[in-house]
N, C-alpha and C positions, 0 to 999 in steps of 0.2 A: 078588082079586088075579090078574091076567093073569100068562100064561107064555108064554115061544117055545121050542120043540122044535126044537134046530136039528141036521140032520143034515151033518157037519160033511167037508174035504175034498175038496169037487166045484168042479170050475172053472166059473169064469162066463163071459157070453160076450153081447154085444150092446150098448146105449145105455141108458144113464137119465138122466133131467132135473130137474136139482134143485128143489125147492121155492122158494116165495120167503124171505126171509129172516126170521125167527124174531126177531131183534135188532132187524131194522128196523121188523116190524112193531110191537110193543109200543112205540114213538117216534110211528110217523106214525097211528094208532091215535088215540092220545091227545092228538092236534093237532087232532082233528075239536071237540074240544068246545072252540077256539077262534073258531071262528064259527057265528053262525045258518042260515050258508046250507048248500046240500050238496057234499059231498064223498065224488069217487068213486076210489073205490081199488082196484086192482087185482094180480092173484099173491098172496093172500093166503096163505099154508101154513094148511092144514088140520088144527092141531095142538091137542092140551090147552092150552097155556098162552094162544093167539091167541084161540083160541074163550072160553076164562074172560074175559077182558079185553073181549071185544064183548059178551058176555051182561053181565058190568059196564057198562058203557056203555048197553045196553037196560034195566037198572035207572034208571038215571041220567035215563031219559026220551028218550035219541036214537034219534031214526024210524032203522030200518032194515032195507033191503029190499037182497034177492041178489037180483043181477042175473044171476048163471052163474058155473061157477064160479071160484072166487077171486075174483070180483067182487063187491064192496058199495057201496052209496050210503046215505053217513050224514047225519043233521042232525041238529041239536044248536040247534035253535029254540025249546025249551021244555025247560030242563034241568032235573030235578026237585032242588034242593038241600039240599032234607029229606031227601034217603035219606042224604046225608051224613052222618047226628047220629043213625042208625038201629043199631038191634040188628043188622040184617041185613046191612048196611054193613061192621060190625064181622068179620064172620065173611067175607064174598064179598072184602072186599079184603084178608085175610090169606093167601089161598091163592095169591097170584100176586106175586113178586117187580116185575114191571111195573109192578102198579098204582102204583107211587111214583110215575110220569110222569103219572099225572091232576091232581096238586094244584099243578105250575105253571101251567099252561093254566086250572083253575079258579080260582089267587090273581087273576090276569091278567084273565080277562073278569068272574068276579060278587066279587072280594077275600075268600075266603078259600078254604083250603083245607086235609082233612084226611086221614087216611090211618094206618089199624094197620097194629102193624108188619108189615111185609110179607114172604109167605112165601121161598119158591124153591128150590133147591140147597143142601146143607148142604157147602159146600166153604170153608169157612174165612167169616172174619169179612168181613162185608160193610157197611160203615156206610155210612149216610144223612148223614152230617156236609155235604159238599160241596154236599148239597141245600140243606139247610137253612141253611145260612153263606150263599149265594148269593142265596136270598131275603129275606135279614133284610139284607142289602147293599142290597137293591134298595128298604128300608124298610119289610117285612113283621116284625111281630113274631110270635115263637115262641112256642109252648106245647107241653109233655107233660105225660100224664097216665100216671103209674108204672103206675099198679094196672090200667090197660086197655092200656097199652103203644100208647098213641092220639097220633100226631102231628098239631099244626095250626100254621096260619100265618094271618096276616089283615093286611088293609091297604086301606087307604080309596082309598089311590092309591101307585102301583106309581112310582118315581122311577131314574132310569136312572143307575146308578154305574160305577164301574171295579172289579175286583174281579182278582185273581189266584189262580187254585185251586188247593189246598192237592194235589188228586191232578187227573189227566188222566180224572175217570168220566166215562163214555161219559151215563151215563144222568143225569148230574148236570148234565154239558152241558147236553145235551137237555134237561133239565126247566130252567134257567136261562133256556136262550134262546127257550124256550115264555114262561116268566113276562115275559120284558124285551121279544119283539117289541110288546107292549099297554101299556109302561112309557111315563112321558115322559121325555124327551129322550134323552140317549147311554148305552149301556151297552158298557164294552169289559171284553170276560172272555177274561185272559190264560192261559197254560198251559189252554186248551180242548181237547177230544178234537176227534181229526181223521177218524173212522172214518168209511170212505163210507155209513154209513147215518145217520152226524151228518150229512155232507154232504148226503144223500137229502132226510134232511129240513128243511136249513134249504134247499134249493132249492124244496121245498113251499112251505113259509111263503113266502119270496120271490114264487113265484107267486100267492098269496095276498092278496099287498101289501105284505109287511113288507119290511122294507131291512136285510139282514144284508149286509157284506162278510166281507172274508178266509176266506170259506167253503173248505175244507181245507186251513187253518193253524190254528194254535194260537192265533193272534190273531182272534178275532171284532169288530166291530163289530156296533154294533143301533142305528138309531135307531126310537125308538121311532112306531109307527101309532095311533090312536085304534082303528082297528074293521079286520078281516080279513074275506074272500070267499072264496067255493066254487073247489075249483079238482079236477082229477082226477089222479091217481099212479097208479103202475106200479114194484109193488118188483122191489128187487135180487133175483136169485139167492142163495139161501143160501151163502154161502164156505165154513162149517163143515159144511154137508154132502158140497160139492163135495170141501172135504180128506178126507173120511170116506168118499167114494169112490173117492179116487187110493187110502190106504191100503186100502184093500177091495181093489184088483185087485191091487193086488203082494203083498198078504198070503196070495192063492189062487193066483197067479199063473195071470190071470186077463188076457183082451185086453175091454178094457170105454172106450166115449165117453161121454163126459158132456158134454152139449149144453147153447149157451144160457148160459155160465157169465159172460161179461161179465169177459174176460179183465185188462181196466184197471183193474178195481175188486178185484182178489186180491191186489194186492202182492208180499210177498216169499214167498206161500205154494208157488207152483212150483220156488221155487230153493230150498225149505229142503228139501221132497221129494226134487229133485233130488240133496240132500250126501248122502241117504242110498243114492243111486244108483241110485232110482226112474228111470222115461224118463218125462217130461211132454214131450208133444210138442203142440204149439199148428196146429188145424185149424179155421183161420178164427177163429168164436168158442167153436169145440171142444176140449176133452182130449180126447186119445185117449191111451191106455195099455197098450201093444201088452205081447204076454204076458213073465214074464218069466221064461225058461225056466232060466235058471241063476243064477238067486239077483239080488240087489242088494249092492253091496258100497259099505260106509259112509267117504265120506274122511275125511280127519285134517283138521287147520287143516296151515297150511304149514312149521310149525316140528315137526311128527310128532306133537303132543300130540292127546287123545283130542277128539271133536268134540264141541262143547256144545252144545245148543239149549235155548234160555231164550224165555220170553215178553216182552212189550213193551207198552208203549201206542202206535199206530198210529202209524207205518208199518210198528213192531216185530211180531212173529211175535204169531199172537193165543192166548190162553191156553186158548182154548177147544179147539183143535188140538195140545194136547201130550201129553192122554189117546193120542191117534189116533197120534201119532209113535212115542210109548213101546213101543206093542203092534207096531206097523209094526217097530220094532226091532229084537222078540225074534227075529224071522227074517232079520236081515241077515247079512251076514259082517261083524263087525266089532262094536266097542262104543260106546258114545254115553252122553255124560252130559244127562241131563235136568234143567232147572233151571224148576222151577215158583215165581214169584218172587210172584205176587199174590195166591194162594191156597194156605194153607198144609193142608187137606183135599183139597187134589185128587188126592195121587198116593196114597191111603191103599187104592186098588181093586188096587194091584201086587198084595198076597196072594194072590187068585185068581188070578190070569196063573203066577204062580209054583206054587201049585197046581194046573195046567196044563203046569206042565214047564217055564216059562220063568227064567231066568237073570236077574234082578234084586235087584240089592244097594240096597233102601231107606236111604237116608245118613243124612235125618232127615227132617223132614216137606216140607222144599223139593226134596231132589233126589233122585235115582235114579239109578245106574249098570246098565245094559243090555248086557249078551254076549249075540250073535245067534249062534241055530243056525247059521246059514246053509244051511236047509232041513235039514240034518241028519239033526235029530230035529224029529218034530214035534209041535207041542202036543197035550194030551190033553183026550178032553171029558170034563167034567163038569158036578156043579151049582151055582149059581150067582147070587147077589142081586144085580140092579143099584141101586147108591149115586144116581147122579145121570144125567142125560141125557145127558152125554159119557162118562162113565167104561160107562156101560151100553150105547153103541156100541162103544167101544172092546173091550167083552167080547165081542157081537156078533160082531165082526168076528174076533174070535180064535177064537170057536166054528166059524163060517164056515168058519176054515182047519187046524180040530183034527181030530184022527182020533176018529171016535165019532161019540156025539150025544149033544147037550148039552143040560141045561136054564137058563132064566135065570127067575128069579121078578122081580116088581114092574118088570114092562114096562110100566108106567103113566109111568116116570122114562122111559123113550125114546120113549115117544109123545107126552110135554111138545115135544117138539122134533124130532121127525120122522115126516114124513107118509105115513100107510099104510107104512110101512116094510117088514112083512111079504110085500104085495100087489107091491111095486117089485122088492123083490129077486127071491122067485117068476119075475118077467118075466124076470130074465138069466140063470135057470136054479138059482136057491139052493134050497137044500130045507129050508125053514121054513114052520111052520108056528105058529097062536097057538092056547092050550087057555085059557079061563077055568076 
């Protein structure tokens, strides 16, 4: 089990460049094993969870060769479908929450597809339903098997229906409109996720040859293609990194840019920053986050009552950023209520922050109430287990800005999702180090 030593309290100072997107890539990833031909992909993040899913894939039998880095060219001309129905199968695709995005792209080009259940984050109840309802729509039947906890689907021929999702999952999405661009005829999938790394990748597929409209609305079109082409991508910038580093420099109070962010594709994540009276200031395609020497001071809504931030499905605030708000908090002036609505394990890491000195009243397992020092007092180091890849940044970032030095065990949960982590911050002056 890996550690980070962090010596906590020193200002940071200079640029960091976010990674490419972690979300997007476990999507467009697993679009490659919709055609024979090659597909070149490019900004890959360098992370545990990216790299399991391509070493999946090089099971699978798809050639692939790095071109430099974050760059790959995969094909998918000789898929091996016996590792499917394998011991080995079993075990490689439990450990990666992702792998569920291989078995529409596999119903689609050779009709079936299967998949254990798959591992990830233990932040609350995460079902597969919306997958699996989506493909049985489109005329795949279902199978489990209890005692191996083994999902399949199969079908001779993939038929293009109408279907209205029961939730807005990103990844359910994505695995539907992987299965229907290979369907015949029309499939419209209503209340669809709109996230720009949905968007990312049905503009792939498009390039590809497939015919999706209403690409970033809820309302998809698909007619369906017989056969998909090689095409080359370039992912997004990580959003939950870039939030991970606005909160980073006001929690040090800290003048730090972050470059390269792809300011169109953030949403409403600058202005939620902003309520808590963060400065996001837009330089070209840059944040800059100038220092912030006397605190941030969190607004009210307009009628004086305490400010809420809750998550959403896209265009709404992302869930994955509310770890980072919460901690961003404990040092405002002001208090804020936290409303974590799609995962009822996410805010269960408040204990150590508040072991650390900070002020949070846990409501129940959806919200939090937050009194900020307002640099005051400041939090304390200690030691410390990261739960999950956000909750385990969010500690991070509070060790960063404690007095002491801290330890955090099982930094394996923040290296699923963020690259070199250690080596980056080092660069703008952090005093971290990793001890195996």
């Amino acid at each position: 089990m890996g550690t980070f030593k962090i010596e906590g309290g020193h200002k940071l100072k200079g640029s960091i460049t976010p990674q490419g997107a972690k979300n997007e890539a476990l999507q467009i990833l697993c679009a490659v094993l919709l055609t024979p031909e090659k597909v070149v992909i490019s900004n890959i993040p360098d992370i545990v969870d990216v790299n399991k899913l391509i070493n999946l894939l090089e099971n699978f039998g798809v050639k692939i060769q790095k071109n430099g880095q974050g760059s790959y060219t995969f094909q998918a001309d000789d898929v091996n479908l016996e590792y499917l129905e394998s011991e080995r199968f079993k075990v490689d695709g439990s450990g990666l929450r992702g792998s569920i995005m291989i078995v529409g792209p596999l119903l689609a080009r050779f009709g079936k597809g299967y998949i254990p259940k798959p591992g990830g984050d233990k932040i609350g109840r995460r079902r597969l339903d919306t997958h699996f309802e989506g493909f049985m729509k489109l005329g795949a039947k279902f199978r489990f098997n209890k005692e191996d906890h083994f999902y399949g689907v199969e079908a001779k021929t993939l038929k293009g229906a109408y279907m209205l999702l029961d939730e807005a999952s990103v990844t359910g999405t994505a695995n539907i409109v992987m299965a229907a661009v290979l369907a015949e005829g029309k499939t419209t999938i209503y209340n669809a996720a709109c996230e720009p790394y949905l968007q990312q990748l049905c503009k792939m597929l498009n390039r590809m040859g497939a015919k999706i409209t209403g690409v970033g609305s809820n309302m998809l079109h698909i007619e369906g293609v017989k056969e998909l082409g090689g095409t080359s991508h370039r992912m997004l910038p990580d959003m939950i990194e870039i939030g991970s580093w606005i909160g980073l420099a006001a929690m040090t109070k800290s003048e730090l840019t972050i470059k390269g962010v792809s300011w169109d594709d953030l949403g409403v994540i600058p202005s939620v920053f902003r309520k808590l009276g963060i400065t996001v200031e837009r330089q070209g395609d840059d944040i800059h986050i100038p220092e912030h020497k006397d605190g941030y001071n969190v607004q009210s809504f307009i009628d004086g009552s305490i400010l809420t931030i809750s998550d959403a499905p896209w265009p709404g605030f992302t869930p994955d950023l509310l770890s980072i708000i919460l901690v961003v908090a404990t040092q405002a002036n002001g208090s804020l209520l936290i409303h974590q609505k799609m995962f009822e394990s996410r805010l269960f890491f408040v204990d150590k922050l508040i072991d650390m000195g900070a002020k949070i009243i846990l409501c129940d397992p959806h919200r939090a109430t937050v009194i900020g020092h307002d640099f005051k007092s400041d939090l304390q180091a200690t030691t410390m287990t990261s739960p999950d890849i956000r909750a385990g940044v969010s500690l991070l970032i509070a060790a960063l800005s404690a007095k002491g030095t801290s330890t955090i065990h099982n930094i394996e949960q923040i290296d699923r999702g963020y690259e070199r982590i250690d080596e980056r911050l080092q660069a703008i002056g952090a005093k971290i180090i990793r001890v195996d």
